[in-house]
C-alpha positions as CSV (number, residue, x, y, z in Angstrom):
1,X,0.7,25.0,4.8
2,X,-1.9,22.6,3.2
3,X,0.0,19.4,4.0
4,X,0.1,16.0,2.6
5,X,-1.0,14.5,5.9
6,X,-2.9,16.4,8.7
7,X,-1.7,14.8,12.0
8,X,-2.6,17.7,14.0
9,X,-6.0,18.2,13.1
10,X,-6.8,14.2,12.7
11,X,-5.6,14.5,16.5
12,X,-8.4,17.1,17.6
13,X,-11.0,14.6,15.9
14,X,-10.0,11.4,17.7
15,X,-7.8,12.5,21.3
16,X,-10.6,11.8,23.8
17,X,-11.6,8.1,22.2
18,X,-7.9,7.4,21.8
19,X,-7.1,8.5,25.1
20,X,-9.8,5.9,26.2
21,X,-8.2,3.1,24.9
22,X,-4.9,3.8,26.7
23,X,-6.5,3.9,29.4
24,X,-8.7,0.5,29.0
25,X,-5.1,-1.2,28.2
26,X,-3.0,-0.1,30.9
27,X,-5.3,-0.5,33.4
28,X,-5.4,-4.5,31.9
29,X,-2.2,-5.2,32.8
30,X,-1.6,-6.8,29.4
31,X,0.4,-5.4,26.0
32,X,1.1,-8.1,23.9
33,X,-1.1,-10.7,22.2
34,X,-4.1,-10.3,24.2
35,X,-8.0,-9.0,24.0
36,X,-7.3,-5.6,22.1
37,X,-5.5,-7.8,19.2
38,X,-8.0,-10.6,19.0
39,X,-11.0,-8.1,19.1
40,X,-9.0,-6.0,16.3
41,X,-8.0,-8.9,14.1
42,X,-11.8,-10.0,14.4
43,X,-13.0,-6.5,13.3
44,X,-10.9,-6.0,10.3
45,X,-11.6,-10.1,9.1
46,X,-15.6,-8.7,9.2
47,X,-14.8,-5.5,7.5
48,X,-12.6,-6.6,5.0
49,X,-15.2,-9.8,4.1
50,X,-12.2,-12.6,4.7
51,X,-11.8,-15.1,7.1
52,X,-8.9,-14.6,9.3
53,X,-6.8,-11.4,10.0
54,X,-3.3,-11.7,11.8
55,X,-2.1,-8.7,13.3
56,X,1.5,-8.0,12.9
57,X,4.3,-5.5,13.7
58,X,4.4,-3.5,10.0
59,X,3.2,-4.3,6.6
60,X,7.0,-5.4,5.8
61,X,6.4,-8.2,8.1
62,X,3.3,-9.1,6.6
63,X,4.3,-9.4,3.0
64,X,7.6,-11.3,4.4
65,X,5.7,-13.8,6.8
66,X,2.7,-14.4,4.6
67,X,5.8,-15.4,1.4
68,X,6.7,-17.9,3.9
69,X,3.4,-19.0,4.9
70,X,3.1,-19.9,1.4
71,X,6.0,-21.9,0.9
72,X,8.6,-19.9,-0.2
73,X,12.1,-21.6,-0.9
74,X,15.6,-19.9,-0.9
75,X,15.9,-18.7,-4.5
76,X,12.7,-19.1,-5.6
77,X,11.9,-16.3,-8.2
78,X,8.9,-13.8,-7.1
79,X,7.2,-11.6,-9.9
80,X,6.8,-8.1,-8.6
81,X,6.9,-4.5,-9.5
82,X,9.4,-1.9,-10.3
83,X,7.6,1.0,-8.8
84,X,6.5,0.8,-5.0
85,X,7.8,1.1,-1.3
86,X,11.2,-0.4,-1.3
87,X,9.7,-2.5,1.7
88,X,7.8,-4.4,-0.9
89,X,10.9,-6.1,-2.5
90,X,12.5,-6.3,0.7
91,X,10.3,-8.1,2.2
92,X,10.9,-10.9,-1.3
93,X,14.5,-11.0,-0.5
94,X,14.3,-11.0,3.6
95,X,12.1,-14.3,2.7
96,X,14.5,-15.7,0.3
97,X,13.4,-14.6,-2.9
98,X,14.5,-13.7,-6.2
99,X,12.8,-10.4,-7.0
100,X,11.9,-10.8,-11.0
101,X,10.5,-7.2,-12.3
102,X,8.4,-6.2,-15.0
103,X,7.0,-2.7,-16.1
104,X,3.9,-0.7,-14.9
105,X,1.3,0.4,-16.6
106,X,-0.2,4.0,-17.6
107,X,-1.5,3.7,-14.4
108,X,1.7,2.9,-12.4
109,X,0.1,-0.6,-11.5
110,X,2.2,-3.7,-12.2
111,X,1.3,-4.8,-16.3
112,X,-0.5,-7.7,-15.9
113,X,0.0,-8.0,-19.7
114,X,3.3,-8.5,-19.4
115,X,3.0,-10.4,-16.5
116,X,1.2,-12.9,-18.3
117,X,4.0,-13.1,-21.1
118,X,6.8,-13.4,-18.8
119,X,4.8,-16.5,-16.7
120,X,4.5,-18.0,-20.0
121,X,8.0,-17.7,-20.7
122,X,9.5,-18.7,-17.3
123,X,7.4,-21.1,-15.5
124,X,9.7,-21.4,-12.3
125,X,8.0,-18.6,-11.6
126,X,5.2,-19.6,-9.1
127,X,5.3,-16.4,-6.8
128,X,3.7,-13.1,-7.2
129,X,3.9,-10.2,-5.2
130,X,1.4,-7.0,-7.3
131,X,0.4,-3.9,-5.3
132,X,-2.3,-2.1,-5.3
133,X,-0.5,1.2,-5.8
134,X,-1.5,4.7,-4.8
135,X,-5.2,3.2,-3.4
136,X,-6.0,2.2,-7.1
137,X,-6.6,-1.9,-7.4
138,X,-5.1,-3.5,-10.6
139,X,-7.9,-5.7,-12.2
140,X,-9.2,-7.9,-10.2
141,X,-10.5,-10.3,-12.8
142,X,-7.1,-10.0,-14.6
143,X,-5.6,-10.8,-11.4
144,X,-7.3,-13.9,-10.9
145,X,-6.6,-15.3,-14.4
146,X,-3.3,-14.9,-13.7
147,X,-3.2,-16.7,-10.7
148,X,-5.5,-19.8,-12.0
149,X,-4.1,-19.7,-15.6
150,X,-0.5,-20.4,-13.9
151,X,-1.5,-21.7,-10.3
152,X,0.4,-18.7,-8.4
153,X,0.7,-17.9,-5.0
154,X,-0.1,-14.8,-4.3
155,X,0.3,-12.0,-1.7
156,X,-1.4,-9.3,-2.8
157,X,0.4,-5.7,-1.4
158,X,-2.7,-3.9,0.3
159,X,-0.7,-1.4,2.1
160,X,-2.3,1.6,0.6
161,X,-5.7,0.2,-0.8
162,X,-7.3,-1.1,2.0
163,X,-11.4,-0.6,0.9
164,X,-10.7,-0.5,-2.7
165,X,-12.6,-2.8,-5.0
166,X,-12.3,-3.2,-9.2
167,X,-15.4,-4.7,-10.4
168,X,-16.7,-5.2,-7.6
169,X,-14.1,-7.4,-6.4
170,X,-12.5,-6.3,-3.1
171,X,-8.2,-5.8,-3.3
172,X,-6.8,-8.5,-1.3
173,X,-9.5,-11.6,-2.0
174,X,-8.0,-13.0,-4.6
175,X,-4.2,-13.9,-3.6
176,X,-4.0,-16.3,-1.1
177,X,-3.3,-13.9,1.3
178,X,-3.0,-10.1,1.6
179,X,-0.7,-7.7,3.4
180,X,-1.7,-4.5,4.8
181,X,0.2,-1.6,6.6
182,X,-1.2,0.4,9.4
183,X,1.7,3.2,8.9
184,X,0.3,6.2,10.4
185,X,0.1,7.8,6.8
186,X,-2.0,4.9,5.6
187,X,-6.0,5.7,5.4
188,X,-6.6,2.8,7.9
189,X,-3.4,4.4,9.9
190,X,-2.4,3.5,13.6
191,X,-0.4,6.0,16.2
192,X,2.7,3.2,15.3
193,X,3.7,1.4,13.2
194,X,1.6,-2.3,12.5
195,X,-0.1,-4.4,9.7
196,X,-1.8,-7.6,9.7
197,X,-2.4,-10.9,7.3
198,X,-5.4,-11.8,5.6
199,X,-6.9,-15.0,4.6
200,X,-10.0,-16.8,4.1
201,X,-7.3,-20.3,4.8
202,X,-7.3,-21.0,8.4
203,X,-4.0,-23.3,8.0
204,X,-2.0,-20.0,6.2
205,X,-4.1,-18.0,9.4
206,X,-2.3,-20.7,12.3
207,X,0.8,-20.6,10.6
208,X,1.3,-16.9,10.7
209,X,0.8,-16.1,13.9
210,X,3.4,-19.1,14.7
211,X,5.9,-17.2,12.5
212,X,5.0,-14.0,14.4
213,X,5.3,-14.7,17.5
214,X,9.3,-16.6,17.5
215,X,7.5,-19.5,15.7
216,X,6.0,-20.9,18.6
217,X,3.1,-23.3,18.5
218,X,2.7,-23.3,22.4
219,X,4.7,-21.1,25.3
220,X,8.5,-22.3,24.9
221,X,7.4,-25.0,21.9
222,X,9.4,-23.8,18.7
223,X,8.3,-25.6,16.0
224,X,9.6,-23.1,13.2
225,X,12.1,-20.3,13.2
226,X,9.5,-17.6,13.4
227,X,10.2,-13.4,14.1
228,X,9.0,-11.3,16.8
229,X,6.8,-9.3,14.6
230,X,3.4,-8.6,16.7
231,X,0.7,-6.2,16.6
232,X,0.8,-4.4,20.3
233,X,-2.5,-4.1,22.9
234,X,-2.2,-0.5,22.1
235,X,-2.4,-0.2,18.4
236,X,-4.6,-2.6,18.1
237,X,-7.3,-0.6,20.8
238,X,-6.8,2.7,18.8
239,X,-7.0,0.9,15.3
240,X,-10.3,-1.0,16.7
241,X,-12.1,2.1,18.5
242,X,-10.7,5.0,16.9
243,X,-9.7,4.3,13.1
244,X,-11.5,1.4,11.7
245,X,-14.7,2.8,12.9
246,X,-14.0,6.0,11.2
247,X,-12.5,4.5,8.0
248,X,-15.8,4.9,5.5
249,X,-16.0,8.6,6.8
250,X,-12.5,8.9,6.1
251,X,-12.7,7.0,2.1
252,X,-15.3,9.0,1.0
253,X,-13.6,12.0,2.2
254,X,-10.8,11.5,0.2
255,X,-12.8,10.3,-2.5
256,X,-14.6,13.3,-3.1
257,X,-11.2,15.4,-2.8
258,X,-10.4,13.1,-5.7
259,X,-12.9,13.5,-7.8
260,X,-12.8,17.4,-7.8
261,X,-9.4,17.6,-8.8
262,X,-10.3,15.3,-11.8
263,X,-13.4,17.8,-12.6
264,X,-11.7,20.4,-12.2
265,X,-7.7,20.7,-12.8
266,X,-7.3,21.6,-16.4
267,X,-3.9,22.6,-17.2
268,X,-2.5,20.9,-20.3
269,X,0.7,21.1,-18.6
270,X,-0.3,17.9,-16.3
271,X,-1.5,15.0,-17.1
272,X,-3.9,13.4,-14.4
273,X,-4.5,9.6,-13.9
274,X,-7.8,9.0,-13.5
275,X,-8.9,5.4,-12.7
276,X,-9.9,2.6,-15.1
277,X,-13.2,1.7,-15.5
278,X,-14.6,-0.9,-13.1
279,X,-12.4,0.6,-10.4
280,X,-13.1,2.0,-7.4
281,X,-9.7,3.6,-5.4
282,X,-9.4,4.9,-2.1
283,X,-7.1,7.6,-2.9
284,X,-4.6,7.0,-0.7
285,X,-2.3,9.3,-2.8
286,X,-3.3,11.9,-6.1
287,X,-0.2,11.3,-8.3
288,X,0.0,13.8,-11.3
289,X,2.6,13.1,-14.3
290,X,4.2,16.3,-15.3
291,X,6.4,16.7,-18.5
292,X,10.2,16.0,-17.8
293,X,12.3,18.0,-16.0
294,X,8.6,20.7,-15.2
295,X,8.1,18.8,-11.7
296,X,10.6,21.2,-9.4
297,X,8.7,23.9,-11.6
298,X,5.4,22.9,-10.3
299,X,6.4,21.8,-6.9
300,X,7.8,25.1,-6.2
301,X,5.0,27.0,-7.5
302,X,2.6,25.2,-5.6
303,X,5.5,25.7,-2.7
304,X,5.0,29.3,-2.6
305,X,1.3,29.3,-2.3
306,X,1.6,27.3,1.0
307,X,1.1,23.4,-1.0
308,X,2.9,20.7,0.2
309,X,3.8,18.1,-2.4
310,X,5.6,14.2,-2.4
311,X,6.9,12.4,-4.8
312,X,6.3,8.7,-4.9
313,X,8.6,7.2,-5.8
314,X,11.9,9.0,-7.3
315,X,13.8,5.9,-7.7
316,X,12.5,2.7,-8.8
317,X,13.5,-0.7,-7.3
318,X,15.8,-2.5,-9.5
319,X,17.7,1.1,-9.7
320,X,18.5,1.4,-5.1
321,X,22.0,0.5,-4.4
322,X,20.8,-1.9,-1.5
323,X,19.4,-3.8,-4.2
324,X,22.2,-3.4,-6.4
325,X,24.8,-4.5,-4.0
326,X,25.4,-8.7,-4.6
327,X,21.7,-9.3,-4.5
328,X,20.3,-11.7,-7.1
329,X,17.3,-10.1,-9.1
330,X,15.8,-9.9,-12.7
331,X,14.5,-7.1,-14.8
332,X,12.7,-9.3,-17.1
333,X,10.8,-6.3,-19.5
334,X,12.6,-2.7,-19.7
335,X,10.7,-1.0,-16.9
336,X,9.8,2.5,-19.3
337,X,6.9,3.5,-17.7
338,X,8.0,3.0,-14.2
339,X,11.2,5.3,-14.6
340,X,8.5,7.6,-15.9
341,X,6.6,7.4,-13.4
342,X,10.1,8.5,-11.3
343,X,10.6,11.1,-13.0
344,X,7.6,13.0,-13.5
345,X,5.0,11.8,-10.4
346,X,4.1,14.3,-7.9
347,X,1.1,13.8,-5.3
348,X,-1.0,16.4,-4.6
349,X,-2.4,16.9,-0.7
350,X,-5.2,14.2,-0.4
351,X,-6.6,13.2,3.3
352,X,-9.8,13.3,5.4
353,X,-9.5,16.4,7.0
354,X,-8.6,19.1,4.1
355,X,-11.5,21.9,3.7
356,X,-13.0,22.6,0.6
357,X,-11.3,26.3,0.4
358,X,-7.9,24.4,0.6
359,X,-8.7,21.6,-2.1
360,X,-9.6,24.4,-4.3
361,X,-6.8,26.8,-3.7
362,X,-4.7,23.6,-4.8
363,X,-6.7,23.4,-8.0
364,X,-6.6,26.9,-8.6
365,X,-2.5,27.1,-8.3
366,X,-2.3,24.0,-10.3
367,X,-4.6,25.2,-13.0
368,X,-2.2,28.4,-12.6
369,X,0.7,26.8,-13.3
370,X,3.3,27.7,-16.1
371,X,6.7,26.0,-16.5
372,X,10.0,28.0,-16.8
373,X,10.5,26.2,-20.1
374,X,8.4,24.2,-22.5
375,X,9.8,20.9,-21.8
376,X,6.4,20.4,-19.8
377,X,4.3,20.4,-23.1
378,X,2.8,16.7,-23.6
């Protein structure tokens, strides 16, 4: 099976280096909050161009403590997308937000069009929660209007862009602060669970890893009510001498996957979604759009040929039950293109260690492809 994600064989690439750092942290003696996180937080701040990085236990955590870090009330309305990781509006409401939704673009980005309308309209709202879906940034000149124009805080959703840039502005500079997930399908992607804060403001920096850590100041000193949400000695040694080191490798891997299934899947039948110009994705996911009703059609053709397939993400926010039961939100635009987006998306196999043969028998059995029906015709 060509598989979404390639565990096994990322395994045979990194065992002996990862086996090293388990070793160099249990024969420390320490697990929590010591070298290997300090040394990790450092690396990433370097590699990622921003001041301060605070490790943390998931991305979840990230987007929830660095909302609070902000200044975050109870009830205070946060602009966000439709189409993402439920964590992402979980993490709004487990801070006390108000989740306020707008539509996505043809991209499946947050419209930062309509954005801009509905922070003209509604000026309570001063939060703003976009992501940088499927390793594609949004615009990151856009972005920044946005936030001067209306004076937003902002933590930008870097859970699946990590390394991804739109004119030549890096995802996650522009926001006050970013939130990143080391999810172990992520392309910077631990053994675990973890994620981390950034920021280039050492004051947002101090107070997250109070909040992280039972918001304590000093041992026993509880200045805030914080969580215990920390990034572990363990992760952090794989993530600093195993993955990050091997992240670059791993991007332009991907990237060139990418790109041939742009050159070369034809089939009018699906519709690809190449990025916009000035951007520069990491392909953390290949989402096609096929016609409605065509995508169990193609998922099982590509099935039988030994293609694994996802879908992200067959129901959007404002639609999950959780969301729906007694919790305040807004859906401030009809979100058309996001229920789209759930209906038709499929992600093709896209990850470091797929062979050329396998990227093009995937091309091939797409470019193969037929419908039962012609409901797929665009």
């Amino acid at each position: 099976m060509i598989s979404q994600n390639d565990f096994q064989r990322r395994w045979v690439a990194i065992e002996q280096p990862v086996l090293n750092a388990v070793q160099r942290v249990g024969r420390s003696g320490r697990y929590i909050l010591g070298e290997q996180v300090q040394a990790f937080e450092s690396l990433l701040a370097k590699r990622w161009g921003i001041g301060h990085a605070v490790g943390v236990a998931n991305g979840m955590d990230a987007i929830e403590i660095g909302l609070r870090c902000l200044g975050l009330s109870p009830g205070d309305k946060v602009l966000t997308t439709p189409l993402s990781a439920f964590a992402t509006t979980l993490a709004i409401i487990r801070a006390g937000g108000v989740p306020v939704f707008v539509d996505v673009d043809e991209s499946g980005g947050i419209a930062l069009d309509q954005c801009c309308e509905l922070l003209q309209q509604d000026p309570e709202i001063r939060h703003f929660v976009p992501v940088h879906l499927y390793g594609r940034p949004l615009d990151m000149n856009q972005l920044k209007k946005l936030k001067d124009d209306f004076d937003l805080s902002i933590v930008e959703d870097c859970a699946q862009a990590i390394g991804a840039s739109h004119s030549g502005i890096s995802v996650g500079t522009v926001g006050q602060l970013a939130a990143t997930s080391f999810y172990p399908t992520k392309n910077l992607g631990a053994l675990g669970d973890g994620g981390a804060i950034l920021t280039d403001d050492k004051k947002i920096a101090t107070k997250a890893r109070v909040l992280r850590n039972y918001g304590q100041s000093a041992h026993n000193v509880h200045d805030q009510l914080g969580s215990n949400s920390r990034l572990d000695e363990l992760q952090a040694a794989i993530l600093c001498d195993v993955m990050l080191p091997n992240l670059e490798a791993w991007i332009a891997l991907r990237r060139r996957t990418a790109q041939l299934y742009l050159d070369a899947i034809r089939n009018p039948l699906i519709r690809m979604c190449p990025p916009s110009t000035g951007s520069d994705p990491v392909w953390h996911l290949f989402p096609i759009l096929v016609g409605k009703g065509t995508r169990d059609s193609l998922r099982g053709h590509l099935r039988e040929r030994n293609i694994d397939t996802a879908i992200h993400y067959p129901r959007i926010i404002p639609d999950q039950s959780a969301l729906t039961k007694n919790i305040p939100f807004k859906v401030s635009f009809e979100p058309t293109n996001a229920r789209r987006f759930a209906a038709e998306e499929l992600s093709l196999p896209i990850h470091p260690f797929l062979i050329e043969t396998e990227i093009l028998q995937v091309i091939d059995a797409c470019n193969k492809w037929e419908p039962h029906s012609s409901a797929g015709n665009w």
